[in-house]
N, C-alpha and C positions, 0 to 999 in steps of 0.2 A: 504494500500500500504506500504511495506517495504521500507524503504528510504535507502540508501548503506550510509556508510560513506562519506563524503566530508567535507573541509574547504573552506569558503568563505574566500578571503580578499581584502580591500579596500583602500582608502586615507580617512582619517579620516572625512575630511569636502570637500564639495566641494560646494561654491558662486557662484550664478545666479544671474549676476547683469548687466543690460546694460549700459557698459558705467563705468564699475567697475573698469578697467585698468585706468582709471583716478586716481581711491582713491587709487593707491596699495600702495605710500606712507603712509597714512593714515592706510591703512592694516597692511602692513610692522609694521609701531609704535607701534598700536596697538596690534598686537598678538605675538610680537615676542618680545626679550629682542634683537635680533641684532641692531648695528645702520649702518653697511659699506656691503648695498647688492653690490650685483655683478648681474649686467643684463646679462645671455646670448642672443644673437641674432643674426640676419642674415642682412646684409649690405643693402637687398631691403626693409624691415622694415623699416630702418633709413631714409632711401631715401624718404618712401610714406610720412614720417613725422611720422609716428605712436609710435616713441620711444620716442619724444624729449618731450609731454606732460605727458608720464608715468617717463619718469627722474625729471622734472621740480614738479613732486607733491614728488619725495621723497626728493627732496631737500628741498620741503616747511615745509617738514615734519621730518626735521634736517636731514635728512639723507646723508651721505657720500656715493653718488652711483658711480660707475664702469660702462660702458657699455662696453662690449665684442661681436662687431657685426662680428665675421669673421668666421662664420658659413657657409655652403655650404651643399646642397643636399650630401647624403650619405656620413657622416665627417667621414672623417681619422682621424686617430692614432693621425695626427698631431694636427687636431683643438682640442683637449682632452689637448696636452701636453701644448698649446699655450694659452688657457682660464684658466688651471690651472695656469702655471706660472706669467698670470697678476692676478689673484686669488690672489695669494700669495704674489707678490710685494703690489695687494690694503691693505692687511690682510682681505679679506672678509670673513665677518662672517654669511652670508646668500647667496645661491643661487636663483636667481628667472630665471630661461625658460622663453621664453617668445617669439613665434615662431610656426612654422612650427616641425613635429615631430623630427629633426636632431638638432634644440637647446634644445627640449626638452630632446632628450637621451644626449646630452653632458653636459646639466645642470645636469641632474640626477648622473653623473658619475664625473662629478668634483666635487657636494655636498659631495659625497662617498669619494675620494679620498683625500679633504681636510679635512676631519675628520678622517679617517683611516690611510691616506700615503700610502695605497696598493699599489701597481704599476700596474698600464695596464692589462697586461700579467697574473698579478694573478687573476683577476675577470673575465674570461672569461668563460662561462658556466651555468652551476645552481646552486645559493647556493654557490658559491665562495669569496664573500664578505665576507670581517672578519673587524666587528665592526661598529661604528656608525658614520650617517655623520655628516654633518653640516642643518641646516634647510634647508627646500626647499621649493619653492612655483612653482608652473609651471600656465603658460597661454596659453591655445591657438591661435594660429590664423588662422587657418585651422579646419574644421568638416570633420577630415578622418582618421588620425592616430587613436587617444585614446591615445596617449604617455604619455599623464597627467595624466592619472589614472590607467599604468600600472605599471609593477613590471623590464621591459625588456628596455633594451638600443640596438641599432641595432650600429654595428660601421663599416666600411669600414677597411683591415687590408691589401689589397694588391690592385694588380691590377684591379681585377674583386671578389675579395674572402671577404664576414665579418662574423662578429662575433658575438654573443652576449654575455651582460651581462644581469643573470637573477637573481635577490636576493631581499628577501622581502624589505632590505633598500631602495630598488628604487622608494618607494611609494610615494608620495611627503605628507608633513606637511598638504597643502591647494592648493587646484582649482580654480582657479575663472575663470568661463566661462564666457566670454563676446563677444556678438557674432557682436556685434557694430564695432570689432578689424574684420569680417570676409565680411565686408560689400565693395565690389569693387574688390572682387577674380576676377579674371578671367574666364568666362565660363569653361575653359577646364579643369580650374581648378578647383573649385568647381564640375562640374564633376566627375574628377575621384579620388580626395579626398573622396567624396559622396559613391562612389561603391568600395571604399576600405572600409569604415567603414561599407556597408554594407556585403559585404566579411566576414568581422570579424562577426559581427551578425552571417550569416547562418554558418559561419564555427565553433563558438565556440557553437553552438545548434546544428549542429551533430558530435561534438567531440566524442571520440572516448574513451578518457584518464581518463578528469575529468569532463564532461558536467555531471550538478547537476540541482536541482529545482531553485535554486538563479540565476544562470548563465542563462539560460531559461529565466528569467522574465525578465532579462535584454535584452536579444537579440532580444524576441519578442517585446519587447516594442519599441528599438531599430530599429527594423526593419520597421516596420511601419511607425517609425517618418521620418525616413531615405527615404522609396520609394513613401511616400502622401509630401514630400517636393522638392525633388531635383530640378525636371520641376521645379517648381515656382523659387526653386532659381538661376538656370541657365540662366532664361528666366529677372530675375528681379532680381541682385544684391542687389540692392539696398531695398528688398520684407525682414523688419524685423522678418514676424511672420516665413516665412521657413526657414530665415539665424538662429534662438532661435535654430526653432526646427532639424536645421540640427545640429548644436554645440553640441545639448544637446543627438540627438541619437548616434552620433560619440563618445560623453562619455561615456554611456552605452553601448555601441559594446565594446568599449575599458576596460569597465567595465567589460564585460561576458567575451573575452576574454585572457585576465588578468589570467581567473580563469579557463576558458576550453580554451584550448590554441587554435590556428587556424590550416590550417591542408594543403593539396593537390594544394591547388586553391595560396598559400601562396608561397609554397614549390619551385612550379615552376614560381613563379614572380621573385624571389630573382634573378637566372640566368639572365634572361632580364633586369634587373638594372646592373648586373654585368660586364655585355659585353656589352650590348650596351646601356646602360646608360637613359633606358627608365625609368620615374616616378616612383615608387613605387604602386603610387596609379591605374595611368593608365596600369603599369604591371597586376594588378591584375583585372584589367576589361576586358582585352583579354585573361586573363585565364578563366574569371567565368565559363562563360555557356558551355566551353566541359567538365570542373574538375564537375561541376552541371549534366548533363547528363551524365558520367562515371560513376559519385556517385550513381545516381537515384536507380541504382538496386540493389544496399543496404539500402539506406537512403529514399526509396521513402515513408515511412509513417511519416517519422520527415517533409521531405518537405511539404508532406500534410497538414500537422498540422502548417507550414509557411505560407501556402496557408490560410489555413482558417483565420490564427489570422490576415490577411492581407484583410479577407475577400473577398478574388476575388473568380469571378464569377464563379457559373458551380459547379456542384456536380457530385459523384461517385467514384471509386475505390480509395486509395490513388494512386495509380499509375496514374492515370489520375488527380488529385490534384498536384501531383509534378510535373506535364507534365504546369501543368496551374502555378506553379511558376515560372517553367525554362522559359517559353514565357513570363511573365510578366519580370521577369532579365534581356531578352533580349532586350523586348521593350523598356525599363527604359534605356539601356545602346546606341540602338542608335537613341534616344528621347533626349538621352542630347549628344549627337554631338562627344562624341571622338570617335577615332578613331579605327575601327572593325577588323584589320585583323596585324599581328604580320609581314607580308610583309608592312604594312602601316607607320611601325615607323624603316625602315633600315634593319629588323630580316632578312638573309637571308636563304634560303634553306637548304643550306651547314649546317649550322651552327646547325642545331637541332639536330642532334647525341648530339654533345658537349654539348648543354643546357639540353640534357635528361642526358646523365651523371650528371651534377653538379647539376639535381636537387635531384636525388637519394645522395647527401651526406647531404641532410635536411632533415636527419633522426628522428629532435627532434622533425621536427612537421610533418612528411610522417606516424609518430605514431599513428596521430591522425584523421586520414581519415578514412571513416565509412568503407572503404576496401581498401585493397594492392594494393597500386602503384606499378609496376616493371620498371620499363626502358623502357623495351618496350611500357609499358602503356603510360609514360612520353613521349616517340618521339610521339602513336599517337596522345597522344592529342596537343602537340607543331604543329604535321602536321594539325592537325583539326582547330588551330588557326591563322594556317599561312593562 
């Protein structure tokens, strides 16, 4: 077999440790020559308690910490300028995320721009970043983004309208997955956290751009760990082997997609966050299965080959393989309880012209669809989902 060129790239290290957000003091000391991090986070974090034992170990462990909890679903412009400027008032000399994907990206982008100065506006894109940050460390608390081990920042820049930032700086230093921090989600939540990381999985394995042999092992791997878990963990929060293994397939999704970007099923979520202010994750669950059956009649021998490494049942055509994926997505999607239909969360009628327009301007990842979206494609599948 001829291999094409590709580059793989990663975070250098990534810790599996339960119950590791305890030691990140100890972390921190240890691998870094910083002594004044800087927490970013989100104000229900501080609330559940889950920050005030991860500050009290880096104190134990000399450290002069910062907590920055004023984070919000899809951050603006503004949470960027407001964790830099107490950034800058602490002198922090390390970044640690530590969150849901939205302190992740804004950890990522204050790292950046305490070490560079860039301003906002000039990182917007790919490959815009000029220079190097500050350390980073990122945690999750969620098994859905992959933001800890991508390359991309998502930012909110107006009303309904974001951005990204894409630059290999955005890697972080170190990982530490600890899925102990993910134990008491919300059904709805771990839900559609769950089938967003799965999203990423099947969409960065039939990409279109950069899908390679490395990216593949992640996703299938990924994928698996992702749909032999969720039930367990929706059903039982508190069920440690599914909460491991859902953290650790949402890294790996976030791994392959990293590297084969995501694609269709992505393109047209972004809209539905934009306007009406649905999940990210849950966005991307009322897209899956029409972007998945649109896709099929290009992509129906990769879904087969998803089908098998997933082992479900039934043999024959690929076409009838990725017939037996699509049913399995959908079962898995209302098997864990969110919500089925884009009228179910406010989307109105009216309004799908408009969300088929602004999903044609996600041209960076409409690239990467195993065939052409046109607008018209976009309204029917927004009609298919309504």
């Amino acid at each position: 077999m001829t291999i094409s060129p590709f580059a793989f790239r990663a975070v250098p290290t990534i810790e599996v440790c339960w119950e590791g957000a305890r030691r990140l003091g100890e972390i921190v000391a240890d691998r870094f020559n910083a002594r004044k991090p800087l927490i970013v986070t989100d104000p229900g974090l501080v609330k559940a308690g889950l920050i005030a034992p991860i500050a009290a170990s880096m104190k134990s462990a000399g450290l002069d910490v910062l907590v920055f909890d004023n984070i919000v679903p899809d951050p603006p412009e503004t949470a960027i300028h407001d964790a830099l400027s107490a950034a800058r008032t602490h002198g922090a000399d390390i970044v640690v995320g530590l969150g849901g994907g939205s302190s992740l990206d804004v950890a990522k982008v204050v790292a950046v721009q305490l070490g560079t100065g860039q301003p906002l506006a000039e990182m917007y894109g790919i490959g815009k970043v000029k220079g190097a940050r500050l350390p980073l460390l990122l945690v999750p608390t969620t098994a859905g983004t992959g933001s800890e081990v991508t390359n991309i920042s998502i930012i909110t820049t107006g009303e309904s309208t974001k951005m990204d930032v894409v630059s290999p700086q955005l890697y972080a230093d170190l990982v530490v997955l600890d899925a102990q921090l993910t134990i008491g989600l919300p059904k709805l939540h771990t839900a559609a956290t769950g089938i967003d990381a799965m999203v990423h999985a099947i969409e960065a394995y039939t990409g279109q751009a950069k899908k390679n042999p490395l990216s593949d092992l992640f996703a299938r791997e990924a994928l698996r760990l992702l749909t032999g878990n969720l039930i367990a963990a929706c059903r039982d929060g508190s069920n440690r082997d599914a909460r491991e293994a859902m953290l650790l397939g949402a890294t790996l999704a976030g791994q392959a997609f990293a590297n084969s970007p995501v694609a269709a099923v992505h393109a047209l979520a972004y809209p539905l966050g934009g306007h009406y202010h649905v999940p990210h994750g849950l966005s991307n669950a009322l897209m899956l299965a029409p972007v998945l059956r649109f896709n099929a009649k290009a992509a129906a021998r990769l879904y087969a080959e998803l089908a098998d490494a997933l082992a479900l049942p039934g043999s024959g055509t690929a076409e009838t393989r990725a017939s037996a994926l699509i049913v399995h997505m959908e079962k898995l999607i209302a098997d864990s309880g969110v919500p089925r239909r884009l009228s179910d969360v406010g989307v109105t009628r009216e309004s799908l012209p408009m969300l088929a327009a602004d999903a044609m301007k996600q041209t960076r990842l409409l690239v990467n669809n195993p065939i052409e979206v046109r607008e018209q494609d976009a309204l029917a599948l927004y009609g298919e989902a309504f």
